[in-house]
mmCIF file of the C-alpha atoms, coordinates in Angstrom:
data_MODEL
# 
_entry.id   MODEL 
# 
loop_
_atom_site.group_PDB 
_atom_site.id 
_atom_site.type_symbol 
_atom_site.label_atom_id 
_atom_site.label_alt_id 
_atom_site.label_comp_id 
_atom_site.label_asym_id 
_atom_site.label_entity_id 
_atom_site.label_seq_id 
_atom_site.pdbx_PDB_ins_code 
_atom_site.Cartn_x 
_atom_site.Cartn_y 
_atom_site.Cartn_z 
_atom_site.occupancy 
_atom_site.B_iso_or_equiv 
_atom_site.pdbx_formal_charge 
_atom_site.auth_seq_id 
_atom_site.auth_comp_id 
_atom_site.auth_asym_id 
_atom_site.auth_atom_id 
_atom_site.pdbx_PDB_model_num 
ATOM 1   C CA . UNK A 1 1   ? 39.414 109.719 164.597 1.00 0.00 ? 1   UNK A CA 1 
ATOM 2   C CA . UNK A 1 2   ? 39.079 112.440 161.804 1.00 0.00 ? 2   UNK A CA 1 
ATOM 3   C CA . UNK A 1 3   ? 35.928 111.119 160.963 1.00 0.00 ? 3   UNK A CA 1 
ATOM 4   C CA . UNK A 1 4   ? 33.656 114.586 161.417 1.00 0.00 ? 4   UNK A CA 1 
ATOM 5   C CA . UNK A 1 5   ? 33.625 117.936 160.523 1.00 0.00 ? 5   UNK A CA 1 
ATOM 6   C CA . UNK A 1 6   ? 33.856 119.759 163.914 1.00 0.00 ? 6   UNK A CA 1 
ATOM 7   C CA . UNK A 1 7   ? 37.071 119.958 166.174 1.00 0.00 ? 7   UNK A CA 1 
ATOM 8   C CA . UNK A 1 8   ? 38.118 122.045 169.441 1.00 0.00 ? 8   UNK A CA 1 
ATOM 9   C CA . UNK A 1 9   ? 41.586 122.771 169.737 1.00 0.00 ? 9   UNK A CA 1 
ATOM 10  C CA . UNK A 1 10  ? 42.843 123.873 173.537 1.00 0.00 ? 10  UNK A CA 1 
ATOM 11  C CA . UNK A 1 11  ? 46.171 125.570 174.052 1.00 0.00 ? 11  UNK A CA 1 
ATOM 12  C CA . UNK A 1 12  ? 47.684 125.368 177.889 1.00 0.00 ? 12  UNK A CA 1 
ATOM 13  C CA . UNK A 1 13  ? 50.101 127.970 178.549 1.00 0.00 ? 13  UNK A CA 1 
ATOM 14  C CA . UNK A 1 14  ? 53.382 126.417 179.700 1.00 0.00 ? 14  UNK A CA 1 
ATOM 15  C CA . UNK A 1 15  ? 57.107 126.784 178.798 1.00 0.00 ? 15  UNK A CA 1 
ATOM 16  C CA . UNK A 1 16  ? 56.446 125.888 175.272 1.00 0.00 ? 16  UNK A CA 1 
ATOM 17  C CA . UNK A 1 17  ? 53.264 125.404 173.564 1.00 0.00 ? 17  UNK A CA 1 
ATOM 18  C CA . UNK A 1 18  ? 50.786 122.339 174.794 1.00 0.00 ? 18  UNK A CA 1 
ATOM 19  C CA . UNK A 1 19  ? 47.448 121.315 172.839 1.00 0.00 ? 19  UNK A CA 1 
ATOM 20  C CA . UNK A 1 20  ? 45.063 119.082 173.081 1.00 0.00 ? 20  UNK A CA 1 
ATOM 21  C CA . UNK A 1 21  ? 42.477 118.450 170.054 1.00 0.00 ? 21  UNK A CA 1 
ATOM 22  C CA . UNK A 1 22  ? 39.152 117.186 170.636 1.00 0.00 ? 22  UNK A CA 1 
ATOM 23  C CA . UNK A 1 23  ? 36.291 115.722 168.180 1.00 0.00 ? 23  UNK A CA 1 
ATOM 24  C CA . UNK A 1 24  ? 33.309 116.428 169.810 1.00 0.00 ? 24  UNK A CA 1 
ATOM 25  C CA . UNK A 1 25  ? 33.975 115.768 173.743 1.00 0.00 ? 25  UNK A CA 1 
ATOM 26  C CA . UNK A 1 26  ? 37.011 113.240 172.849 1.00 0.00 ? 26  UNK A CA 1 
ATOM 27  C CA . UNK A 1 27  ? 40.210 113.935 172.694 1.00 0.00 ? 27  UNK A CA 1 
ATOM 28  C CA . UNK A 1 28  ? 42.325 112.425 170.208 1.00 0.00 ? 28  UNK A CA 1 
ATOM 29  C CA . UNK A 1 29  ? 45.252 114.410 169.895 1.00 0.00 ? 29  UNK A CA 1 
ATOM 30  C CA . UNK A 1 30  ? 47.564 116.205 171.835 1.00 0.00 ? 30  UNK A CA 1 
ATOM 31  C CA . UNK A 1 31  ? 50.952 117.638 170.927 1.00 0.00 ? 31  UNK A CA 1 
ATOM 32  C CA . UNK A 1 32  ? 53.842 119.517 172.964 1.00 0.00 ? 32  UNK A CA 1 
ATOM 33  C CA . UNK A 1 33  ? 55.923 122.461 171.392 1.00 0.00 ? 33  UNK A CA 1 
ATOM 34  C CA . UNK A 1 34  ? 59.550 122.832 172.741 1.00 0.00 ? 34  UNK A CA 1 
ATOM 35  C CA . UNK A 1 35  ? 60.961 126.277 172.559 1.00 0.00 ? 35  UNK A CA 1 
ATOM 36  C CA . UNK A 1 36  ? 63.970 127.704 171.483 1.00 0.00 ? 36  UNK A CA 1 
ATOM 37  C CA . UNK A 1 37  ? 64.399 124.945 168.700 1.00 0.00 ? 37  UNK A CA 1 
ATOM 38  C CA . UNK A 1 38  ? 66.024 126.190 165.886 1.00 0.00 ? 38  UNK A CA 1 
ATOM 39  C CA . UNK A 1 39  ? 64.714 123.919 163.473 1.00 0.00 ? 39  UNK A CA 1 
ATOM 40  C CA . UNK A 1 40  ? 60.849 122.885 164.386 1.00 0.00 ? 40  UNK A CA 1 
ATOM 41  C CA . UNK A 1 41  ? 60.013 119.193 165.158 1.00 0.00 ? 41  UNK A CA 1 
ATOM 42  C CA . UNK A 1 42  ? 56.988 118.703 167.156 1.00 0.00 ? 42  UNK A CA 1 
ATOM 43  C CA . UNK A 1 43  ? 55.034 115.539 167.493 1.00 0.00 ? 43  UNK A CA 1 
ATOM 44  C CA . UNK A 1 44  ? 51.048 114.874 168.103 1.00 0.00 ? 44  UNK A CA 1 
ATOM 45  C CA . UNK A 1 45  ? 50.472 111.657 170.374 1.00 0.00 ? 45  UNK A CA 1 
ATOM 46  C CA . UNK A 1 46  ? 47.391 109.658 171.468 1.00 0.00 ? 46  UNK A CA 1 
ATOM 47  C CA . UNK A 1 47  ? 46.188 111.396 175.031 1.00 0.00 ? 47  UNK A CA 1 
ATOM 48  C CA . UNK A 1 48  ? 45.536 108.161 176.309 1.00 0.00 ? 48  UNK A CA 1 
ATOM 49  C CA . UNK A 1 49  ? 48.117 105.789 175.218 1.00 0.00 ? 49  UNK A CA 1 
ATOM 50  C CA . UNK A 1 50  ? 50.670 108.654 174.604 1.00 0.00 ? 50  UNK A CA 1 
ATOM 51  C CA . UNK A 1 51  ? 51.717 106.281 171.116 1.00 0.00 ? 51  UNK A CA 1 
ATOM 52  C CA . UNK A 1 52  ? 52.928 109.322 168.455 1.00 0.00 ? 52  UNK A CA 1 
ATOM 53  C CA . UNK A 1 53  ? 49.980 109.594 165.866 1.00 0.00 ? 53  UNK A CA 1 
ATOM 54  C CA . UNK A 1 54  ? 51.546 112.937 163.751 1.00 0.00 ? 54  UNK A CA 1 
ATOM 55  C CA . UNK A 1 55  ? 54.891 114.473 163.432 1.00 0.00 ? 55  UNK A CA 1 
ATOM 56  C CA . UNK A 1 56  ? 55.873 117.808 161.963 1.00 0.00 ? 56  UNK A CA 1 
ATOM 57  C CA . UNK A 1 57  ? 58.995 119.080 161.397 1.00 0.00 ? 57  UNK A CA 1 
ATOM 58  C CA . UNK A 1 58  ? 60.232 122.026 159.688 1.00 0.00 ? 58  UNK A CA 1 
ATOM 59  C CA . UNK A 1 59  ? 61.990 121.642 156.284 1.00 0.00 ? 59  UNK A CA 1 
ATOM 60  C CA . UNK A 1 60  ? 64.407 124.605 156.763 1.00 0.00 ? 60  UNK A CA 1 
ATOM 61  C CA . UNK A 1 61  ? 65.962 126.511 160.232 1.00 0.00 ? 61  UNK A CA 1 
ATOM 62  C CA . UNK A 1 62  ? 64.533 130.157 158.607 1.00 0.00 ? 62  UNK A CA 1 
ATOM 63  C CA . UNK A 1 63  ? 60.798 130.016 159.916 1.00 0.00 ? 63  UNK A CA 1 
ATOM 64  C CA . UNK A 1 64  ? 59.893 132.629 157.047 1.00 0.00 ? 64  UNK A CA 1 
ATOM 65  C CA . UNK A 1 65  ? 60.536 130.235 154.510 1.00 0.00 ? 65  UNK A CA 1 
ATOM 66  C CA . UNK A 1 66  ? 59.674 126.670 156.077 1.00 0.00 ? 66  UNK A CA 1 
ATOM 67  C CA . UNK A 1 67  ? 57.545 124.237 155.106 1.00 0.00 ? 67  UNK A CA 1 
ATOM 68  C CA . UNK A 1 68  ? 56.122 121.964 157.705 1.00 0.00 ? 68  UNK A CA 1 
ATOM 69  C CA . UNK A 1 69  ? 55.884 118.835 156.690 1.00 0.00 ? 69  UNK A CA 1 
ATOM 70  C CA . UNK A 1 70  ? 52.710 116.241 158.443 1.00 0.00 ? 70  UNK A CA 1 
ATOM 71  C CA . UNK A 1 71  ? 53.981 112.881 158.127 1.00 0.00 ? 71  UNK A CA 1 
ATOM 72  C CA . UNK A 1 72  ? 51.061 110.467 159.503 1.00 0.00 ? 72  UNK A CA 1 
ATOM 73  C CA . UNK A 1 73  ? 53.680 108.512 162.262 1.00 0.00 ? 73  UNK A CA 1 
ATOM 74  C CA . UNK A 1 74  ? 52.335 105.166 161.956 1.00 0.00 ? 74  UNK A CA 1 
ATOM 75  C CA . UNK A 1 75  ? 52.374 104.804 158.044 1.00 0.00 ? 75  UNK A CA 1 
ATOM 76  C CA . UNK A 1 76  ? 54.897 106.875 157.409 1.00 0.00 ? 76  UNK A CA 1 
ATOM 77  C CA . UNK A 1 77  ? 52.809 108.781 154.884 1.00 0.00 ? 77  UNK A CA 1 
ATOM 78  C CA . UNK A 1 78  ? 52.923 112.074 154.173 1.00 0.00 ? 78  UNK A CA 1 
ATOM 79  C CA . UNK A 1 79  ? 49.993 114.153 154.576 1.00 0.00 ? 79  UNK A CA 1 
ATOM 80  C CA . UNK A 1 80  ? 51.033 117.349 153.272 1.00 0.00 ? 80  UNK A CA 1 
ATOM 81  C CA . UNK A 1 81  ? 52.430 120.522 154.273 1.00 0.00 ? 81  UNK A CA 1 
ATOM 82  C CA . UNK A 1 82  ? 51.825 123.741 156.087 1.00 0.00 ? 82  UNK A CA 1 
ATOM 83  C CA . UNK A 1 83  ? 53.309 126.647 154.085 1.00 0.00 ? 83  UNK A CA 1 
ATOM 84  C CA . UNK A 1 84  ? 53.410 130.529 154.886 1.00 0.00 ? 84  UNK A CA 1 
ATOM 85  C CA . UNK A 1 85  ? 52.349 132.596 151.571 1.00 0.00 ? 85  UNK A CA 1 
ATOM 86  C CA . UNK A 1 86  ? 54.674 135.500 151.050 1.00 0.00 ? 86  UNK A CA 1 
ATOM 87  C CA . UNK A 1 87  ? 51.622 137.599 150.923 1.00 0.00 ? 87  UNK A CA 1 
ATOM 88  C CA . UNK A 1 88  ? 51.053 137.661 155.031 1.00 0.00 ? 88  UNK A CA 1 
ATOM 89  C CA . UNK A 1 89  ? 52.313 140.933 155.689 1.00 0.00 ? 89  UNK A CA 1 
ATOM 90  C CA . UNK A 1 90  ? 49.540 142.449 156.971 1.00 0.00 ? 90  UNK A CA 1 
ATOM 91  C CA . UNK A 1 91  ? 47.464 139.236 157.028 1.00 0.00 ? 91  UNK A CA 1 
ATOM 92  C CA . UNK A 1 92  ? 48.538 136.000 157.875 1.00 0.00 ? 92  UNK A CA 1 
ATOM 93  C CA . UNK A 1 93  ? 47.988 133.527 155.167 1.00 0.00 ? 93  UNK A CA 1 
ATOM 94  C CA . UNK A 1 94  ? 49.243 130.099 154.987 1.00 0.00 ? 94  UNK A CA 1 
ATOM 95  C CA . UNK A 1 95  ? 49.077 127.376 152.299 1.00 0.00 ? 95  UNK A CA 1 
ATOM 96  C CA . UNK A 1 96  ? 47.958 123.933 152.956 1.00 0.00 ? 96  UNK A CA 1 
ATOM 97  C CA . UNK A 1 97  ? 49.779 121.511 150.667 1.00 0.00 ? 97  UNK A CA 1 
ATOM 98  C CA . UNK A 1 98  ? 48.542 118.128 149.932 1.00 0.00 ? 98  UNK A CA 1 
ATOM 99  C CA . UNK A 1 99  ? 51.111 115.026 149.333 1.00 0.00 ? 99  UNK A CA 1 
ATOM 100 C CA . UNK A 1 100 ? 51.995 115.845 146.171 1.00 0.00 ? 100 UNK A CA 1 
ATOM 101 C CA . UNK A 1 101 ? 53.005 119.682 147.209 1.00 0.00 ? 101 UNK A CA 1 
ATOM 102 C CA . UNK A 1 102 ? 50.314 121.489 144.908 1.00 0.00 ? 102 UNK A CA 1 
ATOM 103 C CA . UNK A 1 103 ? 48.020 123.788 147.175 1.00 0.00 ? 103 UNK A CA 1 
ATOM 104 C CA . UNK A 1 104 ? 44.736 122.136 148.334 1.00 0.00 ? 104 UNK A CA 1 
ATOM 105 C CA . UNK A 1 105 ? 43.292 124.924 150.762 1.00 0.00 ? 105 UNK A CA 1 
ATOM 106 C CA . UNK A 1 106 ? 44.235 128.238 151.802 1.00 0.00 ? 106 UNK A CA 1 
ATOM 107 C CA . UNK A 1 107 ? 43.928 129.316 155.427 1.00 0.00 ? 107 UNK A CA 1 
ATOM 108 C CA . UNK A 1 108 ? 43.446 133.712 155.912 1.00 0.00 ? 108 UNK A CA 1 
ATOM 109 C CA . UNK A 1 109 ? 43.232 135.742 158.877 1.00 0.00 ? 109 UNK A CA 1 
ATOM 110 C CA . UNK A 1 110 ? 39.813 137.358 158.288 1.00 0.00 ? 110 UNK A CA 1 
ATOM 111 C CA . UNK A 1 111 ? 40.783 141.132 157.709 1.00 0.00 ? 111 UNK A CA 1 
ATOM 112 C CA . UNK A 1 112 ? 43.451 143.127 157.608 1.00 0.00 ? 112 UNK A CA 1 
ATOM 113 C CA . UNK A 1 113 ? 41.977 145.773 160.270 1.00 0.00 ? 113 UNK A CA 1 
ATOM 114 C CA . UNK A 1 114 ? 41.381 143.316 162.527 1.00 0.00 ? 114 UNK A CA 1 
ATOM 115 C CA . UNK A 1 115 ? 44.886 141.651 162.045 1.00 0.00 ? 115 UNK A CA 1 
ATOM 116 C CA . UNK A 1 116 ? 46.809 144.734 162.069 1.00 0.00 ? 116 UNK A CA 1 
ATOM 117 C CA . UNK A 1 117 ? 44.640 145.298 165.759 1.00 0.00 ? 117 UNK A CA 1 
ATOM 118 C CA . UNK A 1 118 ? 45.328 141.797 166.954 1.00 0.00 ? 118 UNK A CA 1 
ATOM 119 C CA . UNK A 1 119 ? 49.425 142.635 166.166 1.00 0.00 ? 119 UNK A CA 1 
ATOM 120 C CA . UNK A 1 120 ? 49.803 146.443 167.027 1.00 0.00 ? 120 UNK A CA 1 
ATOM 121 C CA . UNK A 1 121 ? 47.140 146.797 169.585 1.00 0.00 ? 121 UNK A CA 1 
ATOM 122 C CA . UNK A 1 122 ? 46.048 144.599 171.537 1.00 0.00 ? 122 UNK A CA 1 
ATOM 123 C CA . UNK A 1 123 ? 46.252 140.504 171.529 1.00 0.00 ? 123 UNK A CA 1 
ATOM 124 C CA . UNK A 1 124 ? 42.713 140.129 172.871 1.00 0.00 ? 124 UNK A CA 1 
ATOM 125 C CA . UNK A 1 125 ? 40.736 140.270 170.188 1.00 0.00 ? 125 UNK A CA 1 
ATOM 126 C CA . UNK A 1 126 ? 40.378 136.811 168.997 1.00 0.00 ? 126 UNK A CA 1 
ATOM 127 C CA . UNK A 1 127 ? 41.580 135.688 165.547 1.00 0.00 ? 127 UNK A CA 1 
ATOM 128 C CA . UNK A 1 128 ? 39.617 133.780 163.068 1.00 0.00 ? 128 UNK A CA 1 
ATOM 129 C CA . UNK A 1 129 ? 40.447 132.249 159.519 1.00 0.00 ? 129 UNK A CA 1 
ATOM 130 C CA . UNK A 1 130 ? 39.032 131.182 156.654 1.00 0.00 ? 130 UNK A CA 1 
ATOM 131 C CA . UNK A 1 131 ? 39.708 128.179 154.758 1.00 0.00 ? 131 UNK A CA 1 
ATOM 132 C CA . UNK A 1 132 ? 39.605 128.311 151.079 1.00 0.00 ? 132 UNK A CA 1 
ATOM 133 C CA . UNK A 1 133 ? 40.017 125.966 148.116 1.00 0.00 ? 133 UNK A CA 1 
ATOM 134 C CA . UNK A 1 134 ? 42.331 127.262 145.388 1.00 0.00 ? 134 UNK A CA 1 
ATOM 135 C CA . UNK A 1 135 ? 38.905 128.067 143.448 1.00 0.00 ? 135 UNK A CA 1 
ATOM 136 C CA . UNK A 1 136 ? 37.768 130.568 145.908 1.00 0.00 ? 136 UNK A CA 1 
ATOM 137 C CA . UNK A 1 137 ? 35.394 127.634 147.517 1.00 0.00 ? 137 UNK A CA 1 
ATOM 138 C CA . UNK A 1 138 ? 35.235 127.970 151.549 1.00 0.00 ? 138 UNK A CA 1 
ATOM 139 C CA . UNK A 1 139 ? 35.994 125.211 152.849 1.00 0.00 ? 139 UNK A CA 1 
ATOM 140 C CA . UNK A 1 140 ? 35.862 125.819 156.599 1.00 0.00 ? 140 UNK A CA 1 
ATOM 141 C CA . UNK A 1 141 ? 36.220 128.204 159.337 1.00 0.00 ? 141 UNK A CA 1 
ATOM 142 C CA . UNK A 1 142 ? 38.323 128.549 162.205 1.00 0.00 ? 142 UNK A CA 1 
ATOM 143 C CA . UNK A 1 143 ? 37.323 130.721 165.255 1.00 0.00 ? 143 UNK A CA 1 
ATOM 144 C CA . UNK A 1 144 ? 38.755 131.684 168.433 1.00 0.00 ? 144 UNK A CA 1 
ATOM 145 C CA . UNK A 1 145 ? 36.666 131.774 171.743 1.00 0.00 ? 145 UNK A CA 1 
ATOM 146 C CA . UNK A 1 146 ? 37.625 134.862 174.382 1.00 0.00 ? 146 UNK A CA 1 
ATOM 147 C CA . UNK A 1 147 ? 39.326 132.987 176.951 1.00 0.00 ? 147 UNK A CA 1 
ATOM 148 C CA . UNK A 1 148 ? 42.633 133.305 179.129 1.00 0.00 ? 148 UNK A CA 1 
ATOM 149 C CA . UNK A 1 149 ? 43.594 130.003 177.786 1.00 0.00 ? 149 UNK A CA 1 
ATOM 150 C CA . UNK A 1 150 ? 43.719 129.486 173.832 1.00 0.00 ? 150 UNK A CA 1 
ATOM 151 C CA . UNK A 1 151 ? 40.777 127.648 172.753 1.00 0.00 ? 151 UNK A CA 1 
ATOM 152 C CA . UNK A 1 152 ? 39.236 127.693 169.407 1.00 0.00 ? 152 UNK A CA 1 
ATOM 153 C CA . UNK A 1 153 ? 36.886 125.796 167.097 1.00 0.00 ? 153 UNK A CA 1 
ATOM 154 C CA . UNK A 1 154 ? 37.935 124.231 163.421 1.00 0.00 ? 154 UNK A CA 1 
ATOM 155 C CA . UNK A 1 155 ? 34.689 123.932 161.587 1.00 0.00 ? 155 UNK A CA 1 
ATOM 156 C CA . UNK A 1 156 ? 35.293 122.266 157.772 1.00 0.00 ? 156 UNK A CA 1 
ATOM 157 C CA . UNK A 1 157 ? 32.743 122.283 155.292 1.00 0.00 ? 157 UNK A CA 1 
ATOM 158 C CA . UNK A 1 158 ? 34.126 121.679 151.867 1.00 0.00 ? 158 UNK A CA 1 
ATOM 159 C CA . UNK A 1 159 ? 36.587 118.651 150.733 1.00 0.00 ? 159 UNK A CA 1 
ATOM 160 C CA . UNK A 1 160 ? 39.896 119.124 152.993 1.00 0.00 ? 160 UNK A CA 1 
ATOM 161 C CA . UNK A 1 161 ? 41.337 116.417 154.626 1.00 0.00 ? 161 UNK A CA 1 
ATOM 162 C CA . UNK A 1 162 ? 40.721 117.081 158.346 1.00 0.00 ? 162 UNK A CA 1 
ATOM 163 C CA . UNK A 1 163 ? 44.243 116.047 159.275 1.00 0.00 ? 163 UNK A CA 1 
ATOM 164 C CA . UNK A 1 164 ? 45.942 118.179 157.556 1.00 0.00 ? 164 UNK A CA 1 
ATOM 165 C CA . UNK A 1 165 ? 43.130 121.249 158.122 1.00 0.00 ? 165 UNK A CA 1 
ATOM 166 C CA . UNK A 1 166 ? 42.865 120.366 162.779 1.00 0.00 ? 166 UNK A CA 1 
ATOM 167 C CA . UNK A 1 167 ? 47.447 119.590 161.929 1.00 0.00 ? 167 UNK A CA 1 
ATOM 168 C CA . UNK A 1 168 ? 48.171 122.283 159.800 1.00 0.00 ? 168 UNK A CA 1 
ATOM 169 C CA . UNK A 1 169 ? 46.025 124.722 162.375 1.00 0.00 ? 169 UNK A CA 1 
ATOM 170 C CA . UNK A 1 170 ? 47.887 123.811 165.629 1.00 0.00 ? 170 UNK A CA 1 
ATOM 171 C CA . UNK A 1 171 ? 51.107 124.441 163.872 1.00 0.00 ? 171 UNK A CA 1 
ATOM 172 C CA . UNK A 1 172 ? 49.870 128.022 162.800 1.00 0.00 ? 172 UNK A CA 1 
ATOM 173 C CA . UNK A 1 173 ? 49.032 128.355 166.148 1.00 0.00 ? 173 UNK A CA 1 
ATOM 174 C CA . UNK A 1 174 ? 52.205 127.207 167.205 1.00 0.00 ? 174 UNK A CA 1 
ATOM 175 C CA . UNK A 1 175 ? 54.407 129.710 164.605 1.00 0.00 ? 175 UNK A CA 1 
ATOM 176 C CA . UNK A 1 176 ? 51.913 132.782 165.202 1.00 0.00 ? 176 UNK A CA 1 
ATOM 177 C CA . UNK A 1 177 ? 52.112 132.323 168.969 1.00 0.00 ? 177 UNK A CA 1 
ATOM 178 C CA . UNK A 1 178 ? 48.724 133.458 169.091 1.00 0.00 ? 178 UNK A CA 1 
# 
């Protein structure tokens, strides 16, 4: 598990938010979103054996300000954290923190036409991001596929730990509602 550099992530439309993330054609994740929590605390299980793998939960009840913190289940380790910049008005931006809290990767919406469409116009034009080091290196892609379900591709290319990039993505997923 987490051991390439390409990942599918598949959204089901439900009362709350369902995924299921797949390397290559396996799944290895999947994760259920409650609604109407006031303070977030979702966890990612094993599709098969259904034992929790991931759990995130929001440090604070304010989603603006949250961090939301990937604790590997099993170890007990923290992975890092999922962070919304306070420069995503027009753009959503997020901040991938390693274990030690310092930024390891920024994830962007790709433009701020086509972000300000997606919002204020229309939801069907699919969303992508980039991921980028705090350098300016790319260090992966993510990229939405037209369908009526949520389905999307995580491509990393650079040195991100995949946990925290496939993680950190469902839970922007999850807090855009996209």
């Amino acid at each position: 598990m987490f051991d390439g550099s390409h990942y599918e992530v598949r959204q089901k439309i439900r009362i709350g938010n369902k995924y299921r993330v797949y390397e290559g054609d396996t799944a290895i994740l999947e994760s259920k979103q409650k609604r109407f929590k006031l303070k977030e605390d979702f966890r990612f299980t094993d599709p098969d054996t259904g034992e929790e793998r991931f759990r995130v939960k929001a440090d604070s009840v304010l989603d603006v300000a949250a961090a939301y913190d990937i604790v590997d289940s099993e170890t007990g380790d923290r992975i890092g954290s999922v962070k919304r910049s306070v420069m995503s008005f027009f753009k959503h931006e997020y901040e991938l923190l390693g274990p030690d809290g310092q930024t390891v990767a920024t994830v962007r919406e790709d433009s701020t036409l086509m972000a300000l469409l997606r919002r204020h116009v229309t939801t069907f034009i699919p969303f992508n991001y980039d991921i980028v080091s705090p350098s300016g290196e790319k260090l992966g892609d993510v990229s939405e596929a037209f369908s009526f379900r949520d389905k999307y591709q995580i491509d990393l290319t650079g040195d991100v730990d995949p946990r925290l990039a496939v993680v950190g993505m469902v839970v922007i997923d999850a807090i855009e509602e996209n």
